[in-house]
C-alpha atoms as one frame of an Amber mdcrd trajectory, in Angstrom:
protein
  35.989 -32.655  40.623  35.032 -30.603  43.742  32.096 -29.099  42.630  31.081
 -32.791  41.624  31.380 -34.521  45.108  29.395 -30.969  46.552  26.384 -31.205
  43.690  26.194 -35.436  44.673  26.226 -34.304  48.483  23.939 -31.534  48.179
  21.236 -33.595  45.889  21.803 -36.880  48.713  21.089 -34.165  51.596  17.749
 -33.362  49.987  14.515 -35.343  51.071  13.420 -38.544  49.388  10.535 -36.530
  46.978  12.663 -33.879  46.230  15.600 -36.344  44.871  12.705 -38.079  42.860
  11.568 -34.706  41.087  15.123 -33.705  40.035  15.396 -37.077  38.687  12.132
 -37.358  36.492  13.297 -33.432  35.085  16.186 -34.413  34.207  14.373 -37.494
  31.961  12.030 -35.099  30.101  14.972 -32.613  29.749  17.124 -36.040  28.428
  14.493 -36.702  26.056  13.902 -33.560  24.531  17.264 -32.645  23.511  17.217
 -36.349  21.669  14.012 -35.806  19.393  13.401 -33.838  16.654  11.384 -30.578
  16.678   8.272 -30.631  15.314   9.788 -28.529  11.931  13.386 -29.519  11.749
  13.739 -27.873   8.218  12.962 -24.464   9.545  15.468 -22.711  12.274  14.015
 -21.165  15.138  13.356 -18.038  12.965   9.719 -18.061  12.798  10.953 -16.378
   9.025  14.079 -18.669   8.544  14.415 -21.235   5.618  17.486 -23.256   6.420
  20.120 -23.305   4.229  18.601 -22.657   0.693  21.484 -23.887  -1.960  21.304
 -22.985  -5.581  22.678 -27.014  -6.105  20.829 -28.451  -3.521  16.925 -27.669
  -4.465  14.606 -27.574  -1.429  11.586 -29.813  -1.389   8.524 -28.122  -1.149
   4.793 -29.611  -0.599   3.134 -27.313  -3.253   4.223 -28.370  -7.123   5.761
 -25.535  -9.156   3.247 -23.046 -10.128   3.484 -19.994 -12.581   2.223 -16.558
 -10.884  -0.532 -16.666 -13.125  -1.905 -20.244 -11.792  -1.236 -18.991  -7.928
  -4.518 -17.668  -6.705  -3.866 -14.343  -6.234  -2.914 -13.338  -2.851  -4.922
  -9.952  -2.733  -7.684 -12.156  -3.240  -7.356 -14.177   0.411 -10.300 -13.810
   2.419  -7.641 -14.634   4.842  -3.737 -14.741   4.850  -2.045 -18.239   4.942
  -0.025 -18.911   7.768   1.470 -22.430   6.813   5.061 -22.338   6.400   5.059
 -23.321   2.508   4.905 -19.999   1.132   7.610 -19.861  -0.514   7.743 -21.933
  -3.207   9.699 -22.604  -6.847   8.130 -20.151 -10.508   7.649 -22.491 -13.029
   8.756 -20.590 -16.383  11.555 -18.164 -14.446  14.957 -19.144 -14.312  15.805
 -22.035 -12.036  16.055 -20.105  -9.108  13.515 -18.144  -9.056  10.875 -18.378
  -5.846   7.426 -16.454  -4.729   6.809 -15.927  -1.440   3.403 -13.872   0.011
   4.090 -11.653   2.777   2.596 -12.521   6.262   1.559 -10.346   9.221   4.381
 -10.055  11.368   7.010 -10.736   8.283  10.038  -7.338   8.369  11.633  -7.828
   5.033  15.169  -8.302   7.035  13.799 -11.615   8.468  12.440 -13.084   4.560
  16.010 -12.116   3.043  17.224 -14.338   6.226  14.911 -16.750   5.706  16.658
 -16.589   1.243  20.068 -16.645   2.409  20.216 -13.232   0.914  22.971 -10.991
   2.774  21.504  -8.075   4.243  23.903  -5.724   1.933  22.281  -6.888  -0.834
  18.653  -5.338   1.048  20.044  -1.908   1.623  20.943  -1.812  -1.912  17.422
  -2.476  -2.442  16.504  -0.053   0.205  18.938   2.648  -1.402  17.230   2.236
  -4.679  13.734   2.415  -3.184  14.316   5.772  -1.546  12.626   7.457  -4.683
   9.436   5.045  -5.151   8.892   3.950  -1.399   7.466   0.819  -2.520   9.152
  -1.538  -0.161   7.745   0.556   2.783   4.199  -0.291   2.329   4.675  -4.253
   2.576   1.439  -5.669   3.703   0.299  -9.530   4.263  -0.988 -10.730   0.885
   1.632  -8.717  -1.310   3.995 -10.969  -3.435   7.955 -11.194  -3.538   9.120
 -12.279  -6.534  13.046 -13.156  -6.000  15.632 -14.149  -8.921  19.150 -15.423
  -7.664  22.265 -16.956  -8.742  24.845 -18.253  -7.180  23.173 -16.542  -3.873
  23.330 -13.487  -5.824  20.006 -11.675  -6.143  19.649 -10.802  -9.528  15.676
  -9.361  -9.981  13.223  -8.629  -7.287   9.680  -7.803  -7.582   7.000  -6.829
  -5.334   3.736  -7.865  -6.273   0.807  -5.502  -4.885  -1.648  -6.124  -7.143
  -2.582  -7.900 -10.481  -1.969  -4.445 -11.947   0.646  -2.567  -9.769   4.469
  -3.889  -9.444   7.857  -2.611  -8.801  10.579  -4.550 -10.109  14.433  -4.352
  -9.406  16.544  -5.158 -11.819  20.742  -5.164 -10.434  23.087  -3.605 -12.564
  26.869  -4.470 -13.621  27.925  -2.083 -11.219  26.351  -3.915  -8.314  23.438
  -1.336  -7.284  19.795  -1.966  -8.645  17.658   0.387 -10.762  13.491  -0.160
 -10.640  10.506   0.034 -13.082   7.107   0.643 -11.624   4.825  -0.926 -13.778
   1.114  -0.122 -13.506  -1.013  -1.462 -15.971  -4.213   0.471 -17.044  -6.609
  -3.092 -17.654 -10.017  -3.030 -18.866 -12.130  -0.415 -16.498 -15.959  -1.702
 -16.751 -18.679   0.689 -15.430 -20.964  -0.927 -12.851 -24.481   1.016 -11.749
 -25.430   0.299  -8.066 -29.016   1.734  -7.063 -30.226   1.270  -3.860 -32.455
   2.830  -0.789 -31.474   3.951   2.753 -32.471   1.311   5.346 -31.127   2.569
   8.683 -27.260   3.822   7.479 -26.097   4.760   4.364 -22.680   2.788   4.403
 -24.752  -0.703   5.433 -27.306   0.330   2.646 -24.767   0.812  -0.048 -22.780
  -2.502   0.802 -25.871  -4.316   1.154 -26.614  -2.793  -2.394 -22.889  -3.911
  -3.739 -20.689  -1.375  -3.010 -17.713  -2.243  -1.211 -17.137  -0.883   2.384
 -13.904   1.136   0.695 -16.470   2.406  -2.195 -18.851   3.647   0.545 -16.715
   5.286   2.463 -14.799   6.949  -0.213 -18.477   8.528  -1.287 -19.073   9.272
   2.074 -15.462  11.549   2.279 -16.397  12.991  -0.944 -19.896  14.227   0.153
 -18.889  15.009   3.793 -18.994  19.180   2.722 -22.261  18.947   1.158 -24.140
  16.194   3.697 -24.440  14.719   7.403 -25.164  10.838   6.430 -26.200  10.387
   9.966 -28.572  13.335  10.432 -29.783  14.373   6.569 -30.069  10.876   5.447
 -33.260   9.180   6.022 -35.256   5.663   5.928 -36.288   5.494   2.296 -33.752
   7.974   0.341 -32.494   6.446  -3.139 -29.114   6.226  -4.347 -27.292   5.642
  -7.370 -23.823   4.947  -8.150 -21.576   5.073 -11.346 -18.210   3.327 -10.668
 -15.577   1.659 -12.697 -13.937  -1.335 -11.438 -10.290  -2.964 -12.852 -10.124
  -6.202 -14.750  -6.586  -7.831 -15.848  -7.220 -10.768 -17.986 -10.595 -11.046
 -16.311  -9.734 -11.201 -13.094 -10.888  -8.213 -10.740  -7.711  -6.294  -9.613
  -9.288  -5.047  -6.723  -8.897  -1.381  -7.957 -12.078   1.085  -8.516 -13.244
   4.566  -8.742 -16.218   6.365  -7.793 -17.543   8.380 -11.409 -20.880   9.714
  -9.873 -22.837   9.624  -6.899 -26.197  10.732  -6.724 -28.601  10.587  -3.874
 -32.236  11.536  -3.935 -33.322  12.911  -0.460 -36.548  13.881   0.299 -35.198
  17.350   1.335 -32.933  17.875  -1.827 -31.048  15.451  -4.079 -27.105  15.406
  -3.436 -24.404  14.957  -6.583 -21.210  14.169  -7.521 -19.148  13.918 -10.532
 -15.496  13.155 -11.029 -14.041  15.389 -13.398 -10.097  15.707 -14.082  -9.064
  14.009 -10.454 -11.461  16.144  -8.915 -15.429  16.097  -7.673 -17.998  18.634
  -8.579 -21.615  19.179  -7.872 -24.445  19.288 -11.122 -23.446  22.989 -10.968
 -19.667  22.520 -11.501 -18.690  23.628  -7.728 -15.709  21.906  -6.064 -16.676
  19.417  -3.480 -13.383  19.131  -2.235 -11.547  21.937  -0.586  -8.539  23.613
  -2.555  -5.248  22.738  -1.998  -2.099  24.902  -1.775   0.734  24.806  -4.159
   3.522  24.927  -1.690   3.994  22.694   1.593   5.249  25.729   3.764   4.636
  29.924   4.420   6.751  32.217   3.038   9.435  31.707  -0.151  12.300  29.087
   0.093  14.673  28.576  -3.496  13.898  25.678  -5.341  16.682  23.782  -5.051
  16.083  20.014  -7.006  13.154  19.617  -9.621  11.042  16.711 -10.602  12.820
  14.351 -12.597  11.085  10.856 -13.667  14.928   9.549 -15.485  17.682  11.839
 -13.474  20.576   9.404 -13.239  23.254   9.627 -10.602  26.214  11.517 -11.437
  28.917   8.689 -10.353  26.946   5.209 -11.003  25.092   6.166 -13.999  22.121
   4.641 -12.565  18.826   5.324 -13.205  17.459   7.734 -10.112  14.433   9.460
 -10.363  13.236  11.999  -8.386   9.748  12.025  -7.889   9.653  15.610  -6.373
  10.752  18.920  -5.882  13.311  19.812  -3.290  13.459  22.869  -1.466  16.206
  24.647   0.440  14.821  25.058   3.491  16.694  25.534   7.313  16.277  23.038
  10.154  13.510  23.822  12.039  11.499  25.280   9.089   7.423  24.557   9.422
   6.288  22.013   6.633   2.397  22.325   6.052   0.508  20.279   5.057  -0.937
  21.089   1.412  -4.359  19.830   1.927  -6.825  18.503   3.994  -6.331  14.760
   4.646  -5.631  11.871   6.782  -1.799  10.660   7.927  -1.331   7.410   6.126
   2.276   7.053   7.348   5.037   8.427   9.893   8.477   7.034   9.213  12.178
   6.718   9.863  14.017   5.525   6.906  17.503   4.697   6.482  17.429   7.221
   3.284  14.557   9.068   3.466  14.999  10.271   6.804  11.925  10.923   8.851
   8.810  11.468   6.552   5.285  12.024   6.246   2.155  10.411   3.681  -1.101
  12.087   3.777  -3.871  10.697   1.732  -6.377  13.477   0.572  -9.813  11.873
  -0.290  -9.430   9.696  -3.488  -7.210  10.927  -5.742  -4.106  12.580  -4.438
  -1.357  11.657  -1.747   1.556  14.161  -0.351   4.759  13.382   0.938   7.310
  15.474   2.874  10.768  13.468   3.458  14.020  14.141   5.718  12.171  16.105
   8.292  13.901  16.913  11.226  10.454  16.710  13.638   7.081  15.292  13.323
   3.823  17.337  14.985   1.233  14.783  13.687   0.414  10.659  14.193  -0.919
   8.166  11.696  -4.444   7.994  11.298  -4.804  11.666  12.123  -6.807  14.274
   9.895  -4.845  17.556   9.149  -6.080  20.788   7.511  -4.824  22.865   4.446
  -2.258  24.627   6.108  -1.482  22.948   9.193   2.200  22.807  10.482   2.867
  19.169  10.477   6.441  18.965  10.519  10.232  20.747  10.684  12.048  20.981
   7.994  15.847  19.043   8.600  18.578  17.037   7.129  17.592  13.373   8.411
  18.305  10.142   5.811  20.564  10.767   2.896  20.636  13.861   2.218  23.691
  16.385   1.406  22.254  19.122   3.202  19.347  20.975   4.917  15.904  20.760
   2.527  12.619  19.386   2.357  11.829  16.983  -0.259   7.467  17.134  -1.396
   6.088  14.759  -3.500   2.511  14.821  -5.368   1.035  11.396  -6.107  -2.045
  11.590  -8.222  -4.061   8.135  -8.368  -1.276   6.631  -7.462   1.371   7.823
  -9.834   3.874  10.513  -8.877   3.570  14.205 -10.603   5.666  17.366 -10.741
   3.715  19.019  -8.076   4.422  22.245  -9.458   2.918  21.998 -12.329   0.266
  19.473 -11.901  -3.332  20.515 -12.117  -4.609  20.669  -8.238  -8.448  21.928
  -7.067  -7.138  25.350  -6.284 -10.451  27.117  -7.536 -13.930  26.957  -6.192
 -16.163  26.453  -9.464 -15.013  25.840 -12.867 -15.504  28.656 -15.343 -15.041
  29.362 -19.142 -13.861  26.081 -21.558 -13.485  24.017 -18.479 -17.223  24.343
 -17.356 -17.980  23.294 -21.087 -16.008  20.240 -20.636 -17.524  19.240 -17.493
 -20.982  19.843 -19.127 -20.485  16.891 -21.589 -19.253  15.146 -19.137 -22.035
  15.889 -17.071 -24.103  14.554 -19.963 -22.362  11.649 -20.619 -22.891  10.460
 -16.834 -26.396  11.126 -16.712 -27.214   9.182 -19.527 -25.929   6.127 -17.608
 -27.127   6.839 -14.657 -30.791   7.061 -16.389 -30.496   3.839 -17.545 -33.491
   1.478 -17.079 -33.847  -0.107 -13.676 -33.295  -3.251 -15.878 -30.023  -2.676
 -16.918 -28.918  -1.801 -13.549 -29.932  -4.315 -12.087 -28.025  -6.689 -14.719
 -25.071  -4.688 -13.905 -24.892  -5.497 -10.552 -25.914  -9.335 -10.905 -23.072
  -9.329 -13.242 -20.938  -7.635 -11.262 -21.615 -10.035  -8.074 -20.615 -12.839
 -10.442 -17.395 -11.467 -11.546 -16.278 -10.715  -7.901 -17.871 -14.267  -7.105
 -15.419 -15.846  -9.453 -12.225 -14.025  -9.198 -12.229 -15.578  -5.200 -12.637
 -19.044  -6.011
């Protein structure tokens, strides 16, 4: 009670104002421990849910909705933030809830925010190592999360109408996952349009998307200076195909042909197994190199799409080609490209993603040391990396991976643009080809521009 008497004869020792300020603090202190906070379902977890019950079903302010009635959430000209994204599939089991990923969201704090222990994420994690998926969460993707009995039982990650990964768990506790891409209806579109002051505002002005134009702009960067070549006046014309799923625009394209009438020369491009040729059938793209290092290290692990693990019998595939290689060994990389990622991972170790133009994407896992940043452009050849034994891994070796439009390949065997021009049956082949995209290019300026109107009024009405 000593420290009582000293607190009431310090505060009665203090001037008149003073005594009047600690009393009106303590009120406003009084009162707001008394009222509610302005959320008092949420915790103070900007990401936390409360206690979510499989008996006790949460009330939400949105009414169930399938996936398919849920605008999609690629197709937000801007991410929700309200707090109701999480909410109940009709047509799933019971317990089965969507939620779309917000900027600032780490999938630890939305398996808090589920009551899902955080075992039950590395398992996911563990699984993961060989696709990679759940490392490229971005605000709009959707979660997709079945449970019972808190028990997660399916998980599936949403990043586009026609791109998912889904988790299924197994009887012996760990999960095994399906990437499902599916192919859609591709419809050509023809954009024609003339150089104003740049190129890239010209094209989108014409209906390209910024991502179309500067994809075109990457492929054509060996041939052409767009700031210095191009002038006021110059035509273009572009042949693209763009993704529908049930008639809704996916979001995914590709650039078919590109061809740009200068006053100086005209400038072409044609896509052509993966790859990008000029009217001539010369590679627009520089070759790559088989192997992501100098020199000869064994083959220790080959691609394997269904390898299963030797003790769970679980499905683990192995989407590259390992290579016995020491600590400390330089990794190059393949081709010339831009750093897309830099990572530590719990199983992957340290690892690198390069994206090279359109088409293909490299990765080099359980490095030891990383020589590049993201965002940074590398050359064919360029030490990026050291070799090491970081994540999971049972001993020294790098692990490469070839991803060609987005799927992953044996990169030993898969066809890469190693040569300069193409010769003999495959210059034949590019010929019709050739043909084939000319036609449609030479379309009446009618029909093009019909294309485009339509084209505008698809993309018009897959945002609404």
């Amino acid at each position: 009670m000593r420290w009582i008497s000293a607190s009431t004869s310090f505060v009665t020792a203090l001037p008149r104002f003073h005594q009047l300020s600690l009393l009106g603090l303590g009120l406003l202190l009084s009162i707001a421990l008394v009222l509610p906070s302005s959320d008092s379902n949420f915790s103070s977890s900007p990401l936390s849910l409360g206690h979510l019950t499989d008996t006790d079903a949460p009330v939400f302010e949105q009414p169930e909705l399938s996936l398919r009635q849920l605008r999609a959430p690629w197709a937000f000209d801007k991410v929700p933030t309200h707090e109701t994204l999480l909410v109940p599939v009709a047509g799933n089991t019971p317990n089965s809830y969507q939620y779309i990923v917000r900027k600032g969201d780490t999938l630890s704090k939305i398996f808090e925010r589920l009551q899902l222990p955080q075992k039950t994420m590395y398992q996911l994690l563990e699984a993961d190592v060989n696709v990679l998926a759940l490392d490229n969460l971005k605000p709009g993707h959707t979660l997709v999360f079945d449970k019972q009995d808190q028990v997660l039982k399916r998980f599936e990650l949403q990043f586009s109408l026609s791109h998912k990964v889904v988790y299924q768990r197994k009887e012996s506790g760990g999960f095994e996952f399906e990437e499902v891409q599916l192919e859609g209806d591709w419809q050509d579109q023809l954009v024609s349009g003339e150089i104003i002051l740049t190129f890239t505002g010209s094209s989108q002005k014409a209906g390209l998307s910024q991502w179309e134009a500067q994809t075109i702009t990457q492929i054509l960067k060996q041939r052409v200076d767009f700031r210095r070549d191009l002038q006021r006046g110059d035509k273009f014309e572009v042949l693209l195909s763009r993704q529908y799923v049930d008639g809704e625009a996916t979001g995914n394209n590709r650039i078919e042909a590109v061809r740009i009438k200068n006053r100086r020369h005209d400038i072409h491009a044609y896509l052509f197994e993966d790859n990008y040729y000029d009217q001539k059938g010369r590679n627009l793209e520089k070759a790559f190199q088989r192997y992501p290092f100098s020199g000869k290290y064994r083959q220790s692990s080959r691609f394997n799409p269904r390898r299963k693990h030797p003790v769970t019998g679980l499905i683990r595939p192995h989407n590259g080609t390992d290579f016995a290689m020491p600590i400390g060994a330089a990794v190059r990389s393949t081709g010339d490209g831009i750093v897309k990622r830099v990572v530590r991972h719990k199983y992957a170790g340290l690892y690198i993603e390069i994206q090279h133009g359109q088409s293909y994407k490299t990765r080099y896992l359980h490095l030891n040391k990383s020589y590049v940043v993201k965002g940074q452009r590398v050359k064919r050849g360029q030490r990026i990396a050291q070799s090491g034994n970081t994540g999971r891994s049972t001993g020294p070796h790098l692990h490469f991976e070839l991803h060609v439009n987005g799927r992953p390949v044996n990169p030993m065997t898969a066809k890469i643009p190693i040569a300069v021009s193409l010769t003999g049956k495959k210059k034949k082949a590019f010929q019709s080809k050739l043909k084939s995209y000319l036609a449609r290019l030479d379309k009446p300026s009618t029909d093009k521009q019909l294309a485009l109107n339509s084209d505008k009024a698809g993309t018009k009405s897959s945002t609404l």
